[in-house]
N, C-alpha and C positions, 0 to 999 in steps of 0.2 A: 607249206600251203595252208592256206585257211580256211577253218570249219564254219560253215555256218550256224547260225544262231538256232534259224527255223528247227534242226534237228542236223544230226550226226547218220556218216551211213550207220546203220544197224541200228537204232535208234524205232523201238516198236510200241505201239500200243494196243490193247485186248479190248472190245467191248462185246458186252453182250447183248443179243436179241432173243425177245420171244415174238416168233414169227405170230402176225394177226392174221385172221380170216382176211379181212379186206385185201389184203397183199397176195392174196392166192388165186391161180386162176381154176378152173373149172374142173379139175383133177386133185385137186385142194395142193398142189407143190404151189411154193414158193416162186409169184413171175420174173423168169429171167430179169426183168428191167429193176426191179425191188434188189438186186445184188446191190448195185452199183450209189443206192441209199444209203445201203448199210455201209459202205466202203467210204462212203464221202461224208458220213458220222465218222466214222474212227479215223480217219483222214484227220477231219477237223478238232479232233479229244485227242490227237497228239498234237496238234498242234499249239493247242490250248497247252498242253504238258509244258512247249518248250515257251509258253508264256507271251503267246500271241495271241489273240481273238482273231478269226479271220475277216470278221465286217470291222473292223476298226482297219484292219489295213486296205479293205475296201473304199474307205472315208478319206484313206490316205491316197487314193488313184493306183496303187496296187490290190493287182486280179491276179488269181493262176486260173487256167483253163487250160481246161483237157486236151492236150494235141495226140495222144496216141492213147488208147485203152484195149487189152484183150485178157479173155474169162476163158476158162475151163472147167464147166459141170461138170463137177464128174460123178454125184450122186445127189436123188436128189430131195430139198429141202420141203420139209410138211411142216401144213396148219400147226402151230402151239408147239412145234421142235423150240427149243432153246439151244442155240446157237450161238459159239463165239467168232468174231470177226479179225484178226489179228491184222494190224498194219506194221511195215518193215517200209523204213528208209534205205533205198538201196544203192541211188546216186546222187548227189548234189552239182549242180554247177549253179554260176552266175544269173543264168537265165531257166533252169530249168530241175526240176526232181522228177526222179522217178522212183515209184512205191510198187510193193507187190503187198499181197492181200492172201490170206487163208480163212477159211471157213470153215470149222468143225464143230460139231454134235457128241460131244463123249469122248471126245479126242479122235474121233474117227473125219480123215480131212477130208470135205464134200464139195469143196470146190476152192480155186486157186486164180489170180487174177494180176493182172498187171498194169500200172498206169504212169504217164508220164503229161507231168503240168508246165505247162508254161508259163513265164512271168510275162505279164503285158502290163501297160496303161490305160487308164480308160480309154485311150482311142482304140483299142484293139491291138495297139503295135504293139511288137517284141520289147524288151526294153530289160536291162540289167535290175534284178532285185536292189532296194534300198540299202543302205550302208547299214543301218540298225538290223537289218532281217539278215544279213551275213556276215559283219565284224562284230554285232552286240553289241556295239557304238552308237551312241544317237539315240 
C-alpha cells in the first residue's frame, strides 16, 4: 500500500501557545471556539514539516475541509497558560485524513480532539488528492 507524502499514520507535531487575553471569554478561560485555531496551526506546521505549504496547494485548486470535528474539555485553559498543542496523524486515505489533537499545560492533558478533512476542488466536490500529495511524484 502506499503512504502518503502529506504525512504517515503517527506522524505528529508539538506547537506551542501562550493563551492572550483577547482569546478569553468573560471568566478569563480560554473560548471554546480559540481550540480549534490552535489545532488548524499545528495542523498546518505539520504539514509544512512534510514539505507542503497549505495555500500553495490552494493555488493549486486543492482544499481539505472539515467534514467531521469533535473536542473533549476536560480542564480548563486560562489567560497567559502556555500551552502545548500536539497533532497526530491517525488515518490517511485517498480522499480524506483524520487527525487527533491533545492539549497540555505541564504535561497535564486539558483537552483532547478529533478531526477528519476532506480533499475537494474548488468547486466544493469530493475529489482524489493529487498524485504529488500521495506518491511524492510530481
Amino acid at each position: 500500500m502506499r503512504k502518503s507524502t502529506i504525512g504517515h499514520v503517527g506522524d505528529r507535531c508539538s506547537v506551542e501557545f501562550r493563551v492572550r487575553y483577547a482569546e478569553c471569554d468573560a471568566m478569563g478561560y480560554l473560548h471554546h471556539a480559540r481550540y480549534w485555531e490552535y489545532f488548524e496551526t499545528a495542523r498546518t506546521e505539520l504539514l509544512r514539516e512534510c514539505g507542503f505549504r497549505y495555500r500553495d496547494l490552494e493555488a493549486e485548486g486543492t482544499f481539505f475541509v472539515v467534514y467531521k470535528a469533535t473536542c473533549r474539555y476536560i480542564r480548563p485553559v486560562r489567560y497567559d497558560d502556555l500551552v502545548t498543542v500536539t497533532v497526530k496523524v491517525d488515518r490517511i486515505t485517498r480522499t480524506r485524513v483524520d487527525h487527533s489533537y491533545e492539549v497540555t499545560r505541564d504535561g497535564e492533558r486539558l483537552c483532547e480532539a478529533s478531526s477528519t478533512l476532506a480533499c475537494v476542488g474548488r468547486d466544493g466536490r469530493p475529489r482524489l488528492m493529487p498524485d504529488a500529495l500521495w506518491s511524492g511524484t510530481g
